[in-house]
Structure formats: C-alpha cells, structure tokens
C-alpha positions in Angstrom: -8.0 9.8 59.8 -10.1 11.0 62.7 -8.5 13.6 65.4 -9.7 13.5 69.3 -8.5 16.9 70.5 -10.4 20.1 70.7 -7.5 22.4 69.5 -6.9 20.4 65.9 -9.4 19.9 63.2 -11.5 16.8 63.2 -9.8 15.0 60.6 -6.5 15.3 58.1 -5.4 13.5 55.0 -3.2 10.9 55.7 -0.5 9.6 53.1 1.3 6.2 52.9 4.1 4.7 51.3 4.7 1.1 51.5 7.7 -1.1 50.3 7.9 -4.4 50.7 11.2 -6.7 50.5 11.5 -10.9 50.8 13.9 -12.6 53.0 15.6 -15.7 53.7 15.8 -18.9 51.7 12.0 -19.8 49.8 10.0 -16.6 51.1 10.6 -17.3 55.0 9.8 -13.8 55.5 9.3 -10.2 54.6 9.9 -6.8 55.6 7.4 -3.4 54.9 8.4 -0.1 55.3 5.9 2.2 56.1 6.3 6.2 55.7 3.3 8.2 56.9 2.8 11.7 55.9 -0.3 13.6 57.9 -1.2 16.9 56.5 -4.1 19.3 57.4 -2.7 19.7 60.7 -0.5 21.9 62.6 3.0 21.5 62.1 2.2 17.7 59.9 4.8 18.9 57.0 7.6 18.3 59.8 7.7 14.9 60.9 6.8 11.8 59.7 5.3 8.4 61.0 7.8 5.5 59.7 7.1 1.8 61.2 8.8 -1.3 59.9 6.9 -4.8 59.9 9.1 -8.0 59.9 7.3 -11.0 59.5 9.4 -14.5 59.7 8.0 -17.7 59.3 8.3 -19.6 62.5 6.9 -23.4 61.4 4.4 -24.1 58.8 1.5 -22.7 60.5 3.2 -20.1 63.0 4.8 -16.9 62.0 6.3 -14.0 64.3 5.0 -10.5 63.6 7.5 -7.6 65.0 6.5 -3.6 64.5 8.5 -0.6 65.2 7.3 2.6 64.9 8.5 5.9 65.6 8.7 9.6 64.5 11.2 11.2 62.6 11.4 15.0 62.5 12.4 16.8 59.2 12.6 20.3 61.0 13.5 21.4 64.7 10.1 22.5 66.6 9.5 23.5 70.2 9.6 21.1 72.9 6.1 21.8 73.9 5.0 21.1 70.4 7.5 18.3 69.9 5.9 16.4 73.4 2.2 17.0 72.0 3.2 15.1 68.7 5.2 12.6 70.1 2.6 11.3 73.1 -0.5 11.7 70.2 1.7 9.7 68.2 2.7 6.8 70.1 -1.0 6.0 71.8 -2.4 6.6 68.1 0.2 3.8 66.9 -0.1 2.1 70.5 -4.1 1.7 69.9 -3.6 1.0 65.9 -1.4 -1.8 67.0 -3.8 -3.1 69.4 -6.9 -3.4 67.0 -4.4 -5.1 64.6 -3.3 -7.4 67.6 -6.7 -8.6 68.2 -8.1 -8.9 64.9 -4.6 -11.2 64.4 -6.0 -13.3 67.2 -9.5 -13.1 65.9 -8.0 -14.7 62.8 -5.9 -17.2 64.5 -9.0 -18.3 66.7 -11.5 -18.3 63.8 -8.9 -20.6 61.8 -8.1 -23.0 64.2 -12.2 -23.5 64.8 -12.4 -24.4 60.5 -13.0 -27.5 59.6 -10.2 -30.1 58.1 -11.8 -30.1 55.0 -9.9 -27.0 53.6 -7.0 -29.0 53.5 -4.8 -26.1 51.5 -5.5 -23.9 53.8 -5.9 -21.0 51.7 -9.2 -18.5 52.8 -11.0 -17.7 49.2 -12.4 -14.4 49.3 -14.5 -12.7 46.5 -14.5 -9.3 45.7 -17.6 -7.8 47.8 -15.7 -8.8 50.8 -12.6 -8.0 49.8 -13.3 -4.3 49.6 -15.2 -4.4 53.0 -12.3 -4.9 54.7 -10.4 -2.7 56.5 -6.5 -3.2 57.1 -6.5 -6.4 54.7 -3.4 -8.5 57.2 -3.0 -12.4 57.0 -1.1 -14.3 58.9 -0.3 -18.1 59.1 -2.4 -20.7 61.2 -0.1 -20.6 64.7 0.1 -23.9 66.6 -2.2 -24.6 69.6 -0.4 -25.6 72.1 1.4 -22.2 72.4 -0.7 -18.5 72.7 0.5 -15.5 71.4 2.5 -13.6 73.8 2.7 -9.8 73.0 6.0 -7.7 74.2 6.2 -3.8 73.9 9.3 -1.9 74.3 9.9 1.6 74.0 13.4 3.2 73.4 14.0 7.0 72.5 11.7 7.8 69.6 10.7 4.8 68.8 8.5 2.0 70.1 8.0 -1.9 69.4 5.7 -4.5 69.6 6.0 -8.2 68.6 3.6 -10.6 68.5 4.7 -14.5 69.1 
C-alpha cells in the first residue's frame, strides 16, 4: 500500500482477512468481514482496520451494497497519535470507497449498454483478464429507471457508506 506523508515510509505491508457468510432464503445476500492489519509503520501493531460489506439482493437485477468501516484499537496510544491514525484512516477508506463506488457505476453503465443477446447474463472472463484486475467486485444489473444514490454517515469510530 502506498503512504502520502513525509514523516512515514513510502509504503507498508498490508494484511487481510476475509470471511464471508450467506443470508436469507436462496442466497438473497451476503456479508464479508474484513480485518486489516498494516505493519511497517509506526504504531500499525495497535489498531486494526475492520469493515463489514452487506450485500442484499433488492430485485433480480438490483442489489444494495452497505460498508462500514472503522478502527479498532488493541492498545491505548496518545491522542495526538490516535487523531493522526484515525483522520489517515477514514479519507484512506473514504477514497478506497469512492474508486469502488465508481467502478460499481462503471459496471452498472457498461452492463446496461450490452446487447440482449447475453441473455444469462453472466460476464465470461478468461484468465489474462482475470488477473489484471484489481479489486475483482460484481454486482447485479440495477434497474434503469432508478440511479444509485450514495449516503455516508459517520458515528464515533466508525463510518458508512451505502450504495442504492
């Protein structure tokens, strides 16, 4: 992961967990919980990054898409510190979150312009594109009579976004 701040390295080593659990009758939805360890950094070995993804099935080509993300400390550290981490945390997750937001409506747009004859509607991919990709997300073809709206809400240590 790159750093932008001149009294940190460049870069540190970033590790992720993932878990994934299904909900509601048929697969209408699932849930991933995400626990991000930095290290390489000052003071990484005390906190971590958790966010939790919900996505429900809304119809059969719409689905809702809620994050939240926040930090959770393992050890007590100085307020100073503790404000630095926290406010590069949240506009790292706030920017991460925004990429994903509009490569979701990339998605959505370059679906809706396919032609019928995929009828399926299941995107075939082989394997050099595959590993090209960056953050490999799908989502389900949303209706077009309705945009995606995007809400964000922040309360104590953690922040949320959901996209509709």
């Amino acid at each position: 992961m790159a750093l932008n701040h001149a009294m940190a390295p460049k870069s540190c080593v970033v590790t992720e967990k993932q878990i994934i659990s299904r909900f509601g009758r048929d697969g209408d939805g699932f849930i991933v919980n995400k626990e991000t360890q930095n290290s390489g950094v000052p003071y990484a070995n005390d906190f971590t990054i958790q966010c939790i993804y919900c996505v429900s099935k809304i119809s059969d080509h719409e689905a809702r898409i809620k994050v939240h993300g926040g930090i959770v400390y393992k050890k007590n550290i100085w307020s100073v510190v503790r404000g630095y981490i926290e406010k590069s945390t949240y506009q790292g997750l706030d920017d991460h979150y925004s990429a994903l937001e509009k490569m979701l409506r990339d998605e959505c747009q370059r679906k809706a312009m396919r032609p019928e004859s995929n009828q399926d509607g299941v995107d075939r991919y082989d394997e050099e594109s595959l590993s090209s990709v960056e953050d490999p997300i799908t989502e389900n073809q949303p209706t077009r009579s309705f945009p995606p709206r995007i809400r964000a809400v922040k309360r104590g240590n953690f922040i949320s976004k959901q996209l509709v």
